[in-house]
C-alpha positions in Angstrom: -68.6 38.9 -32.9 -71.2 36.7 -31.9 -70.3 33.4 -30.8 -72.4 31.4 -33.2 -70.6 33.5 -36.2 -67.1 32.6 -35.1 -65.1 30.2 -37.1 -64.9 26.8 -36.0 -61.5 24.6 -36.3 -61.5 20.8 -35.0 -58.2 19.4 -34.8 -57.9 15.7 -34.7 -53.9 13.8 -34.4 -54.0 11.0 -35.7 -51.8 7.7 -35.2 -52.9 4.6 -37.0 -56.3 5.0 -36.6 -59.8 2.9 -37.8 -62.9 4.0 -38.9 -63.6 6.2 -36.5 -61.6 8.9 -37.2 -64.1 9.0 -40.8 -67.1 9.1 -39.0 -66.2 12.0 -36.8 -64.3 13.9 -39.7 -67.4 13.6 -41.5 -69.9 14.8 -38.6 -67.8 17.5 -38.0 -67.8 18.4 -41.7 -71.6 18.9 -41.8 -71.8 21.0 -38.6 -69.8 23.6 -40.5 -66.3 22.6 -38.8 -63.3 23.4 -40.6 -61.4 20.2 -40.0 -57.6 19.7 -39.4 -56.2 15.7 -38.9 -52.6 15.2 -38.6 -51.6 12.0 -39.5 -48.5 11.3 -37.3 -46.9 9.0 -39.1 -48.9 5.9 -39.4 -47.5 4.3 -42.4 -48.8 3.1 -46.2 -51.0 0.8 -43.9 -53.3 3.5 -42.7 -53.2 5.9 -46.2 -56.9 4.5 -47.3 -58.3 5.9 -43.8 -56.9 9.2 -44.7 -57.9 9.3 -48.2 -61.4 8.6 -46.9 -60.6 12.1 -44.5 -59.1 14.1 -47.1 -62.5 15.6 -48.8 -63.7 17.1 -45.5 -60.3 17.9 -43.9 -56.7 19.3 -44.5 -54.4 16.7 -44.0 -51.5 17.0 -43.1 -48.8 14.2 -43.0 -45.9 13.8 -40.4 -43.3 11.2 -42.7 -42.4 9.9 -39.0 -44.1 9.6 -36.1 -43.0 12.2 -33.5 -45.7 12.5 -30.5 -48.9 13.5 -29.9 -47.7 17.2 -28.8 -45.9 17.0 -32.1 -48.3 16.4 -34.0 -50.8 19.0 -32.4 -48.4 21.7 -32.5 -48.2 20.8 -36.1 -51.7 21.9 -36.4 -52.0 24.8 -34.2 -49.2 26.1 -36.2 -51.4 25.6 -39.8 -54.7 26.8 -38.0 -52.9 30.3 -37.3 -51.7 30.5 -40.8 -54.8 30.0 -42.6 -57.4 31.1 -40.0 -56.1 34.0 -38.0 -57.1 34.6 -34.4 -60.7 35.1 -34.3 -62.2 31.4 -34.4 -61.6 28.6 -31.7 -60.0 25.6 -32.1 -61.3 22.6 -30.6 -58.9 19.5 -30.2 -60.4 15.5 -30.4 -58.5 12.3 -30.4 -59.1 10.1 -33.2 -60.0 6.5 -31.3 -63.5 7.4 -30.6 -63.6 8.5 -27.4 -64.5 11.7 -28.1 -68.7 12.3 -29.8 -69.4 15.3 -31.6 -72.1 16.8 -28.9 -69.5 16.8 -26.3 -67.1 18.6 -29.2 -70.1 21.4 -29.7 -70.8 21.2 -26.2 -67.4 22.3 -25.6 -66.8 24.5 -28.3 -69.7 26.9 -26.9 -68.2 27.3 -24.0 -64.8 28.6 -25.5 -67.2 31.1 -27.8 -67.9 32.6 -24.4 -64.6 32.7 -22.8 -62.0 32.6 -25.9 -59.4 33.8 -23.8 -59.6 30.2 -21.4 -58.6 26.5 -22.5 -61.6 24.3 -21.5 -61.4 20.8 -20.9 -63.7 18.2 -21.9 -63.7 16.3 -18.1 -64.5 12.5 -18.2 -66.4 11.0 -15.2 -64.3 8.2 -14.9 -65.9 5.7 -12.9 -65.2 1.7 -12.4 -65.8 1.0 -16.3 -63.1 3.0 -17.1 -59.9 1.0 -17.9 -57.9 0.5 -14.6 -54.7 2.4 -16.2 -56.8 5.3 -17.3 -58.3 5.6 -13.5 -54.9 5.9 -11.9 -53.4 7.6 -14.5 -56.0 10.7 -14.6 -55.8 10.1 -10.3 -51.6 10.6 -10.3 -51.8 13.5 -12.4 -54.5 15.1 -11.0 -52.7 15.1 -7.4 -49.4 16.4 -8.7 -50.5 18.8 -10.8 -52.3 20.2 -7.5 -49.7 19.7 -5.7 -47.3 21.9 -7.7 -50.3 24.3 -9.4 -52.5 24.6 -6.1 -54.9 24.1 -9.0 -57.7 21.0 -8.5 -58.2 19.6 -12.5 -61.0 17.1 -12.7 -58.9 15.3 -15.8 -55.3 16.7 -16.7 -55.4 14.2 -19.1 -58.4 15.0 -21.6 -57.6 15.6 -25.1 -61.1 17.3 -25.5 -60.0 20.7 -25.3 -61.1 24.4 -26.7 -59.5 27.6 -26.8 -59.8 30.9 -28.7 -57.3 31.1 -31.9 -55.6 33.9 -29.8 -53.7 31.8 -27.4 -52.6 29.4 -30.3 -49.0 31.3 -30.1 -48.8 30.4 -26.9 -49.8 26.9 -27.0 -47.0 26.8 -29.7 -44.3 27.9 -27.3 -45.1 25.2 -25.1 -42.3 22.4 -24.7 -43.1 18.3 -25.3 -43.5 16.6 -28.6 -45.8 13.7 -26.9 -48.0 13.1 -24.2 -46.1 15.4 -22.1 -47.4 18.5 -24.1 -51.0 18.4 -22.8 -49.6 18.3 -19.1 -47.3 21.1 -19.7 -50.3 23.2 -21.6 -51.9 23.0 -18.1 -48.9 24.4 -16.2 -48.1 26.8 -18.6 -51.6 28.5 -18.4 -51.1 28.0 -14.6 -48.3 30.3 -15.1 -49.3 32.2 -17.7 -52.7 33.6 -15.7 -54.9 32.0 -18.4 -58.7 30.6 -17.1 -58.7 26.9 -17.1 -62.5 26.0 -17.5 -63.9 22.4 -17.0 -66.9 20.9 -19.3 -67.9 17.6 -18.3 -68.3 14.6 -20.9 -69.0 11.1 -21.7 -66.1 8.7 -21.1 -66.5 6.6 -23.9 -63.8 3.6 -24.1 -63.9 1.6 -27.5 -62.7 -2.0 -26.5 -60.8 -1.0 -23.3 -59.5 2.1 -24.6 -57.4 -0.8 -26.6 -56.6 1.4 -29.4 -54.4 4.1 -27.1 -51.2 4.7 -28.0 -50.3 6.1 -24.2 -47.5 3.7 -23.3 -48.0 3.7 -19.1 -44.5 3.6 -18.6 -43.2 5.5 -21.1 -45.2 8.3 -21.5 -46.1 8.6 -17.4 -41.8 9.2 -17.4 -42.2 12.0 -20.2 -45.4 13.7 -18.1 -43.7 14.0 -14.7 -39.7 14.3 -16.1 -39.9 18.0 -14.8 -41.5 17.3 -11.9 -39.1 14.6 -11.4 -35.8 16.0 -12.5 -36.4 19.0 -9.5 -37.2 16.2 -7.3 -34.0 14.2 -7.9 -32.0 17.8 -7.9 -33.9 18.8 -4.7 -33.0 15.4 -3.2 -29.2 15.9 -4.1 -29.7 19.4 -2.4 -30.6 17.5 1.1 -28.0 14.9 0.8 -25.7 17.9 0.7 -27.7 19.9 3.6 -28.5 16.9 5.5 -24.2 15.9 5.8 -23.2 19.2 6.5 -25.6 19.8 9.0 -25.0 16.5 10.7 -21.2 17.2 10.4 -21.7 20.9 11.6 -23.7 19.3 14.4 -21.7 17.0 15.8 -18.8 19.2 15.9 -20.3 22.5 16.9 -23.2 21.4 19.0 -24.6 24.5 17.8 -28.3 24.3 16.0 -28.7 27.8 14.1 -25.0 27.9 12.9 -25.2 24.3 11.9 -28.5 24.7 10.1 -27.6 28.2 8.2 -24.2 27.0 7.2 -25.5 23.7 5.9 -27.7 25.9 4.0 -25.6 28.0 2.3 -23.4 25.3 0.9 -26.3 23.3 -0.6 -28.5 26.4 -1.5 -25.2 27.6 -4.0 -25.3 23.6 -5.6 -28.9 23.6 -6.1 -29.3 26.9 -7.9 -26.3 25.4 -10.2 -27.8 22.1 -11.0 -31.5 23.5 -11.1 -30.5 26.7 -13.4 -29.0 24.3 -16.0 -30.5 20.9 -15.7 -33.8 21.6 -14.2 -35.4 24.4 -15.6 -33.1 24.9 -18.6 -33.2 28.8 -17.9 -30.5 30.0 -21.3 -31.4 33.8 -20.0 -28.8 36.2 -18.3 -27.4 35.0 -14.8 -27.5 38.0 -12.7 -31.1 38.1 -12.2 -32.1 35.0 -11.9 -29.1 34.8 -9.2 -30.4 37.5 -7.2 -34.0 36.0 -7.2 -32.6 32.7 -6.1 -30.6 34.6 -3.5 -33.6 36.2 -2.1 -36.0 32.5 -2.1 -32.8 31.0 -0.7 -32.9 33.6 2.2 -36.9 33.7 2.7 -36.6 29.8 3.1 -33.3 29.9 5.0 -35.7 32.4 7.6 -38.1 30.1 7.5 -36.3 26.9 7.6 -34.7 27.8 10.6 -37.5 28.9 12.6 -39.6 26.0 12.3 -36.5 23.9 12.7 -36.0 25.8 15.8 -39.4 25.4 16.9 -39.9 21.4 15.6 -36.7 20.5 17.7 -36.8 22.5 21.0 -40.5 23.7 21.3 -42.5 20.7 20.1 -39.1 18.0 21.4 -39.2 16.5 18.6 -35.3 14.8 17.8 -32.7 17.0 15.8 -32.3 14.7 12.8 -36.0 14.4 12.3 -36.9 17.4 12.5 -34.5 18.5 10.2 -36.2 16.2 7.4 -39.9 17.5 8.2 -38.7 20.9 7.8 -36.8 20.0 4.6 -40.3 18.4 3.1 -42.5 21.1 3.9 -39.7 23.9 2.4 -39.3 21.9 -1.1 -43.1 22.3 -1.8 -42.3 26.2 -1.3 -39.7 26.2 -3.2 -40.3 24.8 -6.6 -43.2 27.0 -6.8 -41.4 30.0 -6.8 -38.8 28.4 -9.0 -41.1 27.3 -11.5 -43.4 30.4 -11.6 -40.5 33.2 -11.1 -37.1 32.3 -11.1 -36.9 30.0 -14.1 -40.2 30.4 -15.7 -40.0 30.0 -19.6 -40.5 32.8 -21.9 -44.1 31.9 -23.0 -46.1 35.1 -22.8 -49.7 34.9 -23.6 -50.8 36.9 -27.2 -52.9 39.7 -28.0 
């Protein structure tokens, strides 16, 4: 099918939003768009902005407001029932910030790779609000950091995908902002093309009508991220006393390091299976996966231990922590990708 013939979907979540939304509803609407606005649940105060909506989009209505992942999955799940796989979808935020040639601009470029997301990258120079600047910078360096991917703006809600991968995006957990981050890592995962596009950043009094509590919502983005750092932290406290312990009373560097090892390699698979990763499959192979990582690191830890502390003569204790760093970037990728990845498999 041609690319031009394909259908078009633009969904648009909604949160107590102005005139805007209207005006791109309507543009959309007489490009041919088949529109889609969820309206999160902004209240009585906001129904005449919808009603204005509602004769060039399906609306449809969240009683409460749950999240901006929410209310997308909410959509992705009504644009698979009534429009099959063979369109693309095409997602816009409702403050203004996205304009409709940057939508077609990007919706082309999913006609020619349907099976890839593609984001809609803002240049995001000194007149873009100081919280969106570091924001888009944090994100950007830990989602490289634990992707090896380099995404100009992880957090774009100008996005387009074939219909196809709409099952997939449905899978993915977060009801708020959280959702568009973990889209990113579970395509990462998942093998699926992540194309960039780049766009206008266009900030309507400061960006003042965001909803994106910096606090808040920056807790929900990195919670995973943060939860296998506090876990993995826990797992050095453990390794780090027992190896000091083992140290001082052995004198002995390999048997102190490998035994220290073990014990806090068996606590971290516990906490990280369960509170981590929230794996809910069978035990046994997960166990023997986390077996083999431990013993691959365990190799490695100990050689460059072994070569930190009596090649390079750098002290025991500290190189004992360097060697700690450079294994827990090592480690929750493979955890992440392998061990515990999530059941989200990518559709036909």
């Amino acid at each position: 099918m041609d690319g031009m013939e394909q259908k078009r979907v633009a969904l648009i979540p909604a949160y107590e939003p102005d005139g805007a939304l209207t005006e791109l509803v309507v543009r959309l609407w007489s490009a041919d768009y088949e529109v889609v606005v969820v309206d999160d649940g902004s209240g009585p105060g906001y129904a005449e902005v919808f009603a204005q909506a509602r004769p060039y989009a399906a609306v449809l209505t969240h009683r409460e407001n749950r999240g901006k992942g929410a209310a997308l999955k909410t959509g992705l799940a009504y644009i698979g029932r009534h429009f099959g796989n063979g369109g693309i979808v095409v997602t816009a935020d409702a403050d203004g910030q996205h304009c409709f040639e940057d939508v077609e601009k990007l919706c082309q470029a999913a006609s020619r790779r349907p099976d890839a997301l593609v984001l809609g990258c803002r240049a995001l120079g000194k007149s873009a609000p100081l919280r969106s600047r570091f924001g888009n910078a944090l994100t950007r360096q830990v989602c490289h950091a634990f992707t090896g991917r380099r995404i100009q703006d992880t957090q774009t809600g100008l996005r387009a995908f074939g219909m196809g991968l709409i099952p997939m995006f449905l899978s993915v957990p977060g009801e708020r902002y959280e959702y568009e981050m973990n889209v990113l890592l579970a395509c990462t995962r998942q093998g699926v093309p992540i194309l960039e596009e780049e766009i206008r950043a266009i900030y309507v009094n400061g960006n003042a009508a965001s909803h994106f509590d910096v606090l808040r919502d920056s807790c929900r983005i990195y919670k995973e991220i943060l939860k296998f750092m506090l876990s993995s932290f826990l797992g050095f406290l453990i390794d780090y006393t027992a190896y000091a312990l083992l140290l001082f009373f052995t004198s002995d560097l390999w048997f102190s390091n490998i035994a220290a090892r073990i014990v806090s390699a068996s606590a971290n698979y516990a906490v990280n299976r369960r509170f981590v990763f929230g794996s809910r499959g069978g035990a046994v192979k997960p166990a023997m996966q986390y077996a083999a990582l431990a013993a691959l690191i365990l190799a490695a830890n100990t050689l460059l231990l072994g070569y930190l502390a009596e090649s390079c003569g750098i002290s025991r204790m500290l190189a004992k922590i360097v060697t700690e760093l450079i294994c827990f970037t090592v480690s929750w990728t493979v955890q992440k990708a392998v061990i515990f990845r999530k059941d989200v498999r990518r559709q036909p």
